[in-house]
Backbone as CSV, one residue per row, in Angstrom:
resi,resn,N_x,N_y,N_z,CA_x,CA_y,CA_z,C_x,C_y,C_z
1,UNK,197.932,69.807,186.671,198.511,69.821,188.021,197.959,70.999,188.811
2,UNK,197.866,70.869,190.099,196.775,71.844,191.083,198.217,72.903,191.437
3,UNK,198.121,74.311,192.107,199.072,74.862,192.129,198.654,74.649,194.109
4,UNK,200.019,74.555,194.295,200.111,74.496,195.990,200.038,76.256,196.454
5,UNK,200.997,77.448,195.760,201.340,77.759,196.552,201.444,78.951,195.091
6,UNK,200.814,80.302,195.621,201.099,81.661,194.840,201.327,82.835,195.018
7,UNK,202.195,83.878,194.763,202.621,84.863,195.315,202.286,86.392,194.557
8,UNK,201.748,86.735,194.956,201.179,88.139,193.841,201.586,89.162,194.285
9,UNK,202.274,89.996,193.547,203.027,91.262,193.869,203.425,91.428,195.139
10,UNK,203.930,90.535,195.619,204.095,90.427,197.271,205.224,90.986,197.851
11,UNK,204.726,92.217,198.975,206.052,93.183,199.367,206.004,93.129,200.530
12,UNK,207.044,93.204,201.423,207.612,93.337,202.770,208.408,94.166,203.023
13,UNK,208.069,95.217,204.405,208.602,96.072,204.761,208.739,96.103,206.087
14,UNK,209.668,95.783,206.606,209.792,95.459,208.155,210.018,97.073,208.844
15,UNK,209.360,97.427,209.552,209.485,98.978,210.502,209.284,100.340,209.425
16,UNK,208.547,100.107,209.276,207.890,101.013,207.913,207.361,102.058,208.810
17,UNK,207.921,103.134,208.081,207.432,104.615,208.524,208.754,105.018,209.802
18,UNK,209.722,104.307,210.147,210.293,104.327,211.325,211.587,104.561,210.926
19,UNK,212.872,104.818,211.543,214.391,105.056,211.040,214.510,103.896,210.791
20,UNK,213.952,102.805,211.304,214.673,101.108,211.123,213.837,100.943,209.798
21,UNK,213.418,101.484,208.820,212.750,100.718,207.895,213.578,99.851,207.204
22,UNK,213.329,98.440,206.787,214.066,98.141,205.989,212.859,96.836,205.099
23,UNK,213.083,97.291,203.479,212.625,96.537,202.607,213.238,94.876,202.056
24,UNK,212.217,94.212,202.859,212.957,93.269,202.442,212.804,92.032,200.976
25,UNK,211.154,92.634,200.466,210.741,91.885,199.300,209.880,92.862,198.906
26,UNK,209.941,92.891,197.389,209.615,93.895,196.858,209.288,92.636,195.289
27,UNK,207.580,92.936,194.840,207.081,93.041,193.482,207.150,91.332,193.452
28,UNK,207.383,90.509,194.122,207.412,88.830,194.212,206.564,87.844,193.621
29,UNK,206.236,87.727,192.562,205.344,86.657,191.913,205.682,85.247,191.522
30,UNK,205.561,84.548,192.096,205.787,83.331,191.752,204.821,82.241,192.165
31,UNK,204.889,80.991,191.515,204.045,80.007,191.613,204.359,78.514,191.822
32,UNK,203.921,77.816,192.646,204.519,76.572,193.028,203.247,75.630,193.047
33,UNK,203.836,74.294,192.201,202.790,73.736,191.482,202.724,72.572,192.818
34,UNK,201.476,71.559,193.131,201.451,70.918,194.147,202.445,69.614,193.284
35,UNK,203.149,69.175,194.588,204.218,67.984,194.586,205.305,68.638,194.396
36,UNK,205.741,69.697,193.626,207.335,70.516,193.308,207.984,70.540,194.405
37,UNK,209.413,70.319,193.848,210.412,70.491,195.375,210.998,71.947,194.472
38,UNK,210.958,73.685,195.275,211.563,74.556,194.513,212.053,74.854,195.869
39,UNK,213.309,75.242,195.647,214.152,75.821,195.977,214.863,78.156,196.316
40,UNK,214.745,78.238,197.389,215.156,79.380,197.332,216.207,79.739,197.534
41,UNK,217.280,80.327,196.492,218.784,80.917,197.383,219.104,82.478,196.438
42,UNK,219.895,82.945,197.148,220.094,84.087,196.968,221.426,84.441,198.281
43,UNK,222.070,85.748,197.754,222.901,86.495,199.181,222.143,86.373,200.351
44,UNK,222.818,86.245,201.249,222.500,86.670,202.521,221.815,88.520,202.598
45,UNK,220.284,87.985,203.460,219.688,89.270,203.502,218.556,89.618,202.180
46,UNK,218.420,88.500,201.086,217.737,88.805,200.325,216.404,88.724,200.418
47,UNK,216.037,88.243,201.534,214.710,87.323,201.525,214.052,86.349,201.594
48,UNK,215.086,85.377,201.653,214.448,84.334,201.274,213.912,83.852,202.551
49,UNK,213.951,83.748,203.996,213.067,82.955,204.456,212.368,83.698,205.111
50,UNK,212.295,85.312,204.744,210.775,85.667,204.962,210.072,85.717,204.061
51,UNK,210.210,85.243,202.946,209.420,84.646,201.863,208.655,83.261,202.485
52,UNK,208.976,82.980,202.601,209.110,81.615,203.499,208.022,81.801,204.986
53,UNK,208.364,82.602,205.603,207.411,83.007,206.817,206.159,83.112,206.357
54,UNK,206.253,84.866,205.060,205.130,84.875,204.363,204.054,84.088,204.152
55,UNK,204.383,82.753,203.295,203.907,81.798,202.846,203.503,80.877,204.480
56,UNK,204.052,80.911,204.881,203.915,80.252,206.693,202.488,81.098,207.441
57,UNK,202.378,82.136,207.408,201.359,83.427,208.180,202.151,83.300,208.959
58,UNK,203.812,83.539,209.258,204.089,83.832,210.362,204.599,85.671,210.501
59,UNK,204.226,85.899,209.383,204.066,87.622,208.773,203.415,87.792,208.270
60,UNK,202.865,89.297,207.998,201.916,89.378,206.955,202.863,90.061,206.110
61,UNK,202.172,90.105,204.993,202.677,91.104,203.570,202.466,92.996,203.737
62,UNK,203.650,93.434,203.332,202.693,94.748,203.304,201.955,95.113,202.243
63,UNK,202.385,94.296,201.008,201.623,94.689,200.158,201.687,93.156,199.262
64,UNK,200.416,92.705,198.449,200.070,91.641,197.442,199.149,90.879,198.403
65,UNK,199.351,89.480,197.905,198.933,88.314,198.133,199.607,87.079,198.493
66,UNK,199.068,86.115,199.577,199.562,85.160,198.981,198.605,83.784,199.144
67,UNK,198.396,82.696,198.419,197.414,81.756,198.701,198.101,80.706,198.623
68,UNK,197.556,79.682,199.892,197.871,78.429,199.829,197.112,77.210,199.136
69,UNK,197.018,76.505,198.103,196.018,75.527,197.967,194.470,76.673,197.865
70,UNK,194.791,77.289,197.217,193.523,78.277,196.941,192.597,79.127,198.175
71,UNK,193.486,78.960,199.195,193.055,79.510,200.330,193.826,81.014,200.977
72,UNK,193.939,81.914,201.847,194.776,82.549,201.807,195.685,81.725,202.751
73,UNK,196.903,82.202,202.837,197.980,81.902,203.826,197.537,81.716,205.208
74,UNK,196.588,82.472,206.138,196.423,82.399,207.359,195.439,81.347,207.611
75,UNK,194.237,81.381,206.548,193.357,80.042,207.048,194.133,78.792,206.333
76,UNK,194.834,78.986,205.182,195.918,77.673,205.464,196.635,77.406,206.737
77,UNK,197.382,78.083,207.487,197.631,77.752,208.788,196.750,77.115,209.749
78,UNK,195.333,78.290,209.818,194.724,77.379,211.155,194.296,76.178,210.243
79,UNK,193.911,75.320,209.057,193.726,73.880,208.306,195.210,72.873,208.763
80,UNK,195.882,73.738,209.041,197.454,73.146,209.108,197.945,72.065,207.735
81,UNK,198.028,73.377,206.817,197.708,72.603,205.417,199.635,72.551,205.534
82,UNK,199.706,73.034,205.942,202.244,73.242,205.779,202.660,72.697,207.553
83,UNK,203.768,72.070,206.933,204.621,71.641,208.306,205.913,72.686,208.344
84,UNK,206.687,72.847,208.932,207.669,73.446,208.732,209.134,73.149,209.705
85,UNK,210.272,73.408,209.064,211.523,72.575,209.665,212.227,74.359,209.413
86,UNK,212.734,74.230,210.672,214.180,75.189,210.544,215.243,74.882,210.851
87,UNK,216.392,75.865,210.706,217.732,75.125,210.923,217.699,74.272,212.208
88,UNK,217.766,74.619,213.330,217.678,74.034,214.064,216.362,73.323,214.272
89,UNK,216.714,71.813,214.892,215.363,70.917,214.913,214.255,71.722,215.859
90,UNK,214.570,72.275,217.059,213.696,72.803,217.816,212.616,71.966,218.081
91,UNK,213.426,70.850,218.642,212.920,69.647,219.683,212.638,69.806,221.001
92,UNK,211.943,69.447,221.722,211.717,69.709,223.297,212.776,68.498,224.187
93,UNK,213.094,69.127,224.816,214.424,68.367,225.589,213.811,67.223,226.587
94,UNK,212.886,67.478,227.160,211.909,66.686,228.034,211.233,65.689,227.694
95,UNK,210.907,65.913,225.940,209.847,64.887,225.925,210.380,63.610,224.603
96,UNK,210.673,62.278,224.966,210.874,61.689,224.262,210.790,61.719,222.475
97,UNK,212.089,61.095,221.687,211.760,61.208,220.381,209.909,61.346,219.738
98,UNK,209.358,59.521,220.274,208.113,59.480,220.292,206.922,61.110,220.552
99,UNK,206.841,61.456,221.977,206.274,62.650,221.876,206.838,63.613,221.452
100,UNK,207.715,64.211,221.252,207.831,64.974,220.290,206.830,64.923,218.370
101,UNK,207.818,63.903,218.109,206.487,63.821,216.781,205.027,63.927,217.234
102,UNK,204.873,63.213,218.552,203.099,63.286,218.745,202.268,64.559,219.079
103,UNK,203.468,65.780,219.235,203.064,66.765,220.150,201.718,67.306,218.896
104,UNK,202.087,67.983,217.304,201.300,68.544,216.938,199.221,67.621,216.750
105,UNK,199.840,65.857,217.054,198.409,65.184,216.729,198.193,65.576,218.303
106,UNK,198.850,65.975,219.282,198.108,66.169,220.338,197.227,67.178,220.629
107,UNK,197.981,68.217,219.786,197.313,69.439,219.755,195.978,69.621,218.970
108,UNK,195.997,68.300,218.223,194.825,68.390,217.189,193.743,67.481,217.810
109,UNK,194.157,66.827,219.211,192.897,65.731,220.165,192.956,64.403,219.396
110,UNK,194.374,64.133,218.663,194.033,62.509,218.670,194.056,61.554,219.646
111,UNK,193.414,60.659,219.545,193.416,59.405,220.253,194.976,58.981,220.874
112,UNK,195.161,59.141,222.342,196.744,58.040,222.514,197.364,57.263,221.270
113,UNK,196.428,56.127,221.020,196.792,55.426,220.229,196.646,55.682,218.879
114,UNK,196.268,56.172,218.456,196.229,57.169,216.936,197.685,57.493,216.988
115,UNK,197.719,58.829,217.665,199.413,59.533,218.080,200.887,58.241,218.094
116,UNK,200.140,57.318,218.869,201.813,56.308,219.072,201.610,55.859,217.534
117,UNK,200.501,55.196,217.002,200.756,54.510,215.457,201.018,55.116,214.639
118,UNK,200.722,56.829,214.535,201.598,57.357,213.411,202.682,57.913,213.968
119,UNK,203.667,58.192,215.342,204.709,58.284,215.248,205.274,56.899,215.244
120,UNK,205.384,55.637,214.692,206.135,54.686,214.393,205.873,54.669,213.119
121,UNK,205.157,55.036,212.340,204.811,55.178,210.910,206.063,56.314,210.410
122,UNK,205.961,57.603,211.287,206.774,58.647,211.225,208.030,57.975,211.537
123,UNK,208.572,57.206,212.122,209.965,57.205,212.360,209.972,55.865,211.669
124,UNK,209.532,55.285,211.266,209.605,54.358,209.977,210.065,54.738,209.340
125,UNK,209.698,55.932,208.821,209.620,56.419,207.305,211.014,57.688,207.166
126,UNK,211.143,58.365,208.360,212.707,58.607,208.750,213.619,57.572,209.078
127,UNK,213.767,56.498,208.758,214.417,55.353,209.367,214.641,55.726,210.611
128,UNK,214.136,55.815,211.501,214.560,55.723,213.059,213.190,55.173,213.999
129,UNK,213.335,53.915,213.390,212.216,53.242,214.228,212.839,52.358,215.926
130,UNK,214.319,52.561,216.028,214.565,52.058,217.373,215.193,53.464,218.236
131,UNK,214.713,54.399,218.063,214.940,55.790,218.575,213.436,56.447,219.415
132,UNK,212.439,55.864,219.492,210.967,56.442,219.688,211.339,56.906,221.026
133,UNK,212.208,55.906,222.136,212.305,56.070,223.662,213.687,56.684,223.833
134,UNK,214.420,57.662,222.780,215.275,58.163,223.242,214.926,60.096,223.724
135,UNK,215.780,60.398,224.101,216.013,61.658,224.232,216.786,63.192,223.117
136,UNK,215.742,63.915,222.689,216.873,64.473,221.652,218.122,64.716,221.809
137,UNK,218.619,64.679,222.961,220.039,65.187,223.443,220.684,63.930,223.343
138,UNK,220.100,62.468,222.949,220.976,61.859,222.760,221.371,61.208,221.429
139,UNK,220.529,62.542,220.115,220.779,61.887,218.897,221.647,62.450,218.068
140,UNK,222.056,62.421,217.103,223.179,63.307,216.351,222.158,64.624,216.029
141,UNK,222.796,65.700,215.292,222.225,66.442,214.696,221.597,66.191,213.568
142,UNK,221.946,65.386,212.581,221.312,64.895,211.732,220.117,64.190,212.027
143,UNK,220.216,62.985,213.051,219.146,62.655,213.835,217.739,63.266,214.406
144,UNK,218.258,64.464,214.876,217.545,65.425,215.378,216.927,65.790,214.306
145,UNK,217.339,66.228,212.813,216.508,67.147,211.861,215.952,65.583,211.409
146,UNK,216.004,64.422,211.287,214.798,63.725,211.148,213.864,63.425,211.521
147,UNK,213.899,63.620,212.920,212.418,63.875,214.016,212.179,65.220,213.828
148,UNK,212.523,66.458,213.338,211.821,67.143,212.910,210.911,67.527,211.781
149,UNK,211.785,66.322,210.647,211.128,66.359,210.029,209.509,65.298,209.946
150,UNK,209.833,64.334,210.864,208.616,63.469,210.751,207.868,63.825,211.436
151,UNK,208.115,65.248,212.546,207.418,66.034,213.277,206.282,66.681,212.271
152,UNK,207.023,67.497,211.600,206.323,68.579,210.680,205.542,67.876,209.741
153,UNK,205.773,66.220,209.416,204.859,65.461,208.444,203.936,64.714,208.810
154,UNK,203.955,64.712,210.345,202.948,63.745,211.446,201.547,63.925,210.933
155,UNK,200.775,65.108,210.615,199.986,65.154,210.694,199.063,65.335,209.061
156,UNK,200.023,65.006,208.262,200.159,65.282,206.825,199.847,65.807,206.006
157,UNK,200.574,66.972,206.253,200.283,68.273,205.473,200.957,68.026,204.137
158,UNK,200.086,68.997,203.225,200.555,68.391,201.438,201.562,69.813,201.372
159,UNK,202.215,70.564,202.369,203.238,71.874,202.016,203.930,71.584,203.374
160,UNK,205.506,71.282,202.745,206.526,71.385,203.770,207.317,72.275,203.658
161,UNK,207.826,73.289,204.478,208.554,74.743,204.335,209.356,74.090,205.352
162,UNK,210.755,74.461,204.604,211.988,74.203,205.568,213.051,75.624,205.144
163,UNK,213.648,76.127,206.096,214.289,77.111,206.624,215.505,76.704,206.722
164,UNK,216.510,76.522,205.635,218.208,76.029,206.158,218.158,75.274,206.923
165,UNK,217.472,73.948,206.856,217.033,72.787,207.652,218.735,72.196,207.564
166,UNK,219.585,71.565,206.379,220.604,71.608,206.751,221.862,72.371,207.079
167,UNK,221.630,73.577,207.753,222.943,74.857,207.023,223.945,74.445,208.300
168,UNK,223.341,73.555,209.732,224.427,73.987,210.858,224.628,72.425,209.922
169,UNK,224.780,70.989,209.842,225.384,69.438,209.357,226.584,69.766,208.571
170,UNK,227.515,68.550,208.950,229.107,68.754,208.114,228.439,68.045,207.080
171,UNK,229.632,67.697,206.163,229.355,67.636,204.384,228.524,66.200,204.165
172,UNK,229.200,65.507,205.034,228.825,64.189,204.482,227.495,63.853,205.301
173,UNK,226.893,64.321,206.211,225.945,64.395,206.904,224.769,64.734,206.164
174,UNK,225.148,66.066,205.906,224.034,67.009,204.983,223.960,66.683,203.483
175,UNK,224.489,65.685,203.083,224.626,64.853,201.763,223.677,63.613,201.997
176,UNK,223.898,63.226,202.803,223.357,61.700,203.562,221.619,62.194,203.885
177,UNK,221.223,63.637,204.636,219.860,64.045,204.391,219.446,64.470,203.319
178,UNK,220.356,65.294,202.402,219.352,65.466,201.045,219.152,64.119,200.540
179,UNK,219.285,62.646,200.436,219.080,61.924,199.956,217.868,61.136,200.687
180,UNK,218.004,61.343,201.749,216.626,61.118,202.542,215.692,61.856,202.684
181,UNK,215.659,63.385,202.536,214.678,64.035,202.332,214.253,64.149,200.746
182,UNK,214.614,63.408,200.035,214.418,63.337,198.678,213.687,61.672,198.505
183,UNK,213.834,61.046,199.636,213.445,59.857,199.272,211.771,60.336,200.233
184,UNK,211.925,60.733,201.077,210.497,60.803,202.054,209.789,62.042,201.045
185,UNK,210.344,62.722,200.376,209.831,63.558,198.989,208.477,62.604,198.673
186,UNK,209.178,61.734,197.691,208.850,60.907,196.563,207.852,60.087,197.096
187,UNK,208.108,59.685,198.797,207.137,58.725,199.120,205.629,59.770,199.586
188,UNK,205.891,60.601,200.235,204.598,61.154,200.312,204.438,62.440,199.497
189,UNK,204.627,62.861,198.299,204.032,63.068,197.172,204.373,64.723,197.831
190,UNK,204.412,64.916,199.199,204.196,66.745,199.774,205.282,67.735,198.599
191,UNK,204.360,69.039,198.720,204.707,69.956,197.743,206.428,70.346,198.817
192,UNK,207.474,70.762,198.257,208.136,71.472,199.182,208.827,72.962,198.665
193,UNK,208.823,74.061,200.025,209.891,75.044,199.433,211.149,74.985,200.276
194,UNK,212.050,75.441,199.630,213.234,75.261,201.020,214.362,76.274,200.348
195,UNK,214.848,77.000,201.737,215.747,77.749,201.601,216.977,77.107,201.780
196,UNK,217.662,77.530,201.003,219.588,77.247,201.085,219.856,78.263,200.927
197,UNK,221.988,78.100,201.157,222.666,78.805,200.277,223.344,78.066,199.544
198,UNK,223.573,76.561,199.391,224.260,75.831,199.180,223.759,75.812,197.865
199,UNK,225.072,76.156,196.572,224.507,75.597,194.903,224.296,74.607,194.871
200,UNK,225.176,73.423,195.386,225.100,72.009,194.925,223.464,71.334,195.745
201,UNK,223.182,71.796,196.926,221.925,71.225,197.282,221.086,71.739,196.935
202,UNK,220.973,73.071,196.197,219.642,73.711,195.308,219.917,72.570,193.790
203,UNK,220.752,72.073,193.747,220.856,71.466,191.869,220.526,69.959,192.670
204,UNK,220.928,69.763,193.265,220.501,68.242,193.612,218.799,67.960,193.990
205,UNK,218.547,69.008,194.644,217.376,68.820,195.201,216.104,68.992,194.450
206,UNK,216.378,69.983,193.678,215.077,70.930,192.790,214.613,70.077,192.062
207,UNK,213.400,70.706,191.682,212.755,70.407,190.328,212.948,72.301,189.657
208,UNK,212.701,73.131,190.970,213.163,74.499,189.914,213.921,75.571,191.139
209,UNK,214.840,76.179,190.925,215.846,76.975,191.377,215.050,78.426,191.649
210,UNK,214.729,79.157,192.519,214.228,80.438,192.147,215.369,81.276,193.041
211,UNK,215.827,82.191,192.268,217.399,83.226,192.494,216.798,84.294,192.959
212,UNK,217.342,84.459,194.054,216.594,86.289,194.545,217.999,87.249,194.294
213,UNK,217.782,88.599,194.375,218.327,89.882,194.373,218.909,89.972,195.727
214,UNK,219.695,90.952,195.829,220.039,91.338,196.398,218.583,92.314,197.783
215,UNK,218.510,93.043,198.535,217.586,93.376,199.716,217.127,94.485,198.711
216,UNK,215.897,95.122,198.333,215.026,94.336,198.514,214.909,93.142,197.528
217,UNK,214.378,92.204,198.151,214.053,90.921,196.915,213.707,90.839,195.801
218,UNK,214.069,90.045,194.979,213.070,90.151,193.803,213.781,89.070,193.459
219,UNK,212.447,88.583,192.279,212.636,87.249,191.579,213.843,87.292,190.211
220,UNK,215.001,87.256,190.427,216.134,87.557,188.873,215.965,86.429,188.155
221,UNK,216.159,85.415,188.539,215.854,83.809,187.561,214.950,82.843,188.136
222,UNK,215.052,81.695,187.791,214.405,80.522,187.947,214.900,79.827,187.101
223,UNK,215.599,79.257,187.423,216.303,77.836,187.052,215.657,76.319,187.234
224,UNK,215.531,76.038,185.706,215.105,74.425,185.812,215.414,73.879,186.012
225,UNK,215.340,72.380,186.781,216.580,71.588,186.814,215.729,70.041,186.689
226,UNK,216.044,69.351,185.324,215.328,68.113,185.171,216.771,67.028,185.113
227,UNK,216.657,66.606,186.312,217.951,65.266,186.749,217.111,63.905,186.691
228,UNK,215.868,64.010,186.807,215.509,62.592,186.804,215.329,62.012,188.265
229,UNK,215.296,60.948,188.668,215.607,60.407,189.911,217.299,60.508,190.771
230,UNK,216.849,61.333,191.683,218.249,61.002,192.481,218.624,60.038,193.025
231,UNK,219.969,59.938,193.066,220.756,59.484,193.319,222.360,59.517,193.940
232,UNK,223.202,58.865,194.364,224.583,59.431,194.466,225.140,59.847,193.529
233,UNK,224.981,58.468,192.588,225.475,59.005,191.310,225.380,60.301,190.670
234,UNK,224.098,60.808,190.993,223.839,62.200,190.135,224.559,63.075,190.654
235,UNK,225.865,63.225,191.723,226.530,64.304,191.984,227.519,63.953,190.959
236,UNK,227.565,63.107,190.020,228.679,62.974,189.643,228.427,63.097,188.303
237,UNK,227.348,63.412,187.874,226.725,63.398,186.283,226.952,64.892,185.555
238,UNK,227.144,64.827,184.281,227.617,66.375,184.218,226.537,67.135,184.317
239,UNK,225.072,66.567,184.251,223.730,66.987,183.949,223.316,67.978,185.407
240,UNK,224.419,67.311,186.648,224.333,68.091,187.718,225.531,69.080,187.846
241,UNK,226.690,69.169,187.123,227.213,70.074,187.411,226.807,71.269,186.218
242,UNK,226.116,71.025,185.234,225.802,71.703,184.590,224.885,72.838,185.249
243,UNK,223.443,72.055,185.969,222.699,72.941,186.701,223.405,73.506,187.718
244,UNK,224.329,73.155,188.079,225.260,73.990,189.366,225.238,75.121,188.587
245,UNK,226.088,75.059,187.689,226.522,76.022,186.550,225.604,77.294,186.296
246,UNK,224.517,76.454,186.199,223.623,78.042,185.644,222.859,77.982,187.178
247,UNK,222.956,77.732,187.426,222.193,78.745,189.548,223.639,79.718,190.055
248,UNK,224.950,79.310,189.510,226.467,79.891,189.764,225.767,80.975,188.663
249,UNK,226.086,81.216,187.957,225.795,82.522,186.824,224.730,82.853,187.081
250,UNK,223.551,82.930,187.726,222.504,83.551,187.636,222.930,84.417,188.989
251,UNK,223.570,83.707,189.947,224.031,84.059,191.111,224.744,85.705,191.142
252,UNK,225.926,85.092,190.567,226.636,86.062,189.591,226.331,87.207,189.010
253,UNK,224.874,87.021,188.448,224.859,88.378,187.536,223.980,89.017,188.627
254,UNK,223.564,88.625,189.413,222.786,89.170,190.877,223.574,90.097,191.365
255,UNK,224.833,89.805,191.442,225.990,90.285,192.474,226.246,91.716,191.456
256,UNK,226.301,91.120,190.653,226.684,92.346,189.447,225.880,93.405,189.224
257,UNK,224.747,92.781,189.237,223.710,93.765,188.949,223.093,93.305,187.984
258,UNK,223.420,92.696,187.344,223.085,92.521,185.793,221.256,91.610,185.539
């Protein structure tokens, strides 16, 4: 298996040398194999989605590495090898469901018709193929993070970075997308990382759990989690409350120190 995504002694120091210094990742090695869905959670403030930026070039490191697909992080960006989703969809209010998804093939000079056939491909594949001529203001929130997400996959990048893509959705909402972002997973094969805080959507979602520290960051566990194919059912299997279980105790001994 090819590795998507690697992190070598990788440190961050936001206002360094200044009274505001503050460390926010410190000594970070980790490795993400292409197709893996891994998962980041930790306290609030640990790092995790400027780990996440990192890996984005939307920061640099102050100190290590990091490579995308064997490239560094920044010429992975200009390849537009990663899509990326944050909490909020950060949709344009003006421009139809349709352009919206089309905006990044626009930016890249596709053809009109190139752009309309893969955003109906894209909202196919989010189920929202009778939504192309609406307005984001007139879709749910959940709605909304599925045109973002077929936004960020329009142009098909093999690394999707999502940022507490569900943290603002009520329960049954944000239950209803991990099962769809687990199904558009599987269909296009993309590597993913994604930040939570949520235990139960790091155990549902993963293939591996990675636990940060407290500020500055650091890697305390990595939790496996082999469920098989999801499903509803699997919230109800002990095989998932088990992995709850150990991302809860690893959590735990974070807090502790231990």
């Amino acid at each position: 298996m090819s590795v998507a995504v690697v992190a070598s002694g990788l440190d961050k120091v936001f206002g360094r040398g200044t009274d505001a210094e503050v460390a926010a990742l410190s000594g970070i090695d980790l490795m993400v194999q292409d197709g893996e869905f891994v998962s980041l959670i930790g306290p609030s403030g640990c790092g995790k989605s400027t780990l996440l930026r990192l890996v984005a070039d939307l920061i640099e490191p102050t100190g290590g590495t990091v490579t995308v697909f064997d490239k560094s992080a920044h010429q992975a960006r200009l390849d537009q090898d990663y899509g990326m989703v944050f909490q909020h969809a950060g949709l344009f209010d003006w421009r139809r469901v349709a352009a919206n998804i089309e905006l990044p093939l626009e930016l890249k000079g596709w053809s009109k018709a190139d752009r309309s056939r893969r955003s109906r491909e894209m909202l196919d594949l989010v189920k929202l193929p009778d939504f192309s001529r609406h307005y984001p203001r007139q879709l749910s929130g959940g709605m909304q993070q599925r045109v973002s997400i077929a936004r960020a996959l329009s142009f098909e990048p093999r690394l999707l970075l999502m940022d507490e893509p569900f943290g603002a959705l009520d329960e049954m909402t944000r239950e209803h997308m991990q099962g769809e972002l687990l199904r558009i997973w599987r269909e296009t094969g993309t590597t993913v990382m994604f930040v939570t805080h949520s235990i139960p959507e790091a155990a549902f979602l993963s293939n591996r759990v990675v636990v940060l520290s407290p500020r500055p960051g650091r890697i305390h566990t990595i939790v496996d989690v082999d469920l098989g194919e999801r499903t509803e059912e699997t919230r109800e299997d002990p095989e998932f409350f088990a992995a709850a279980t150990r991302i809860r105790e690893a959590l735990r001994a974070v807090e502790d120190g231990s």
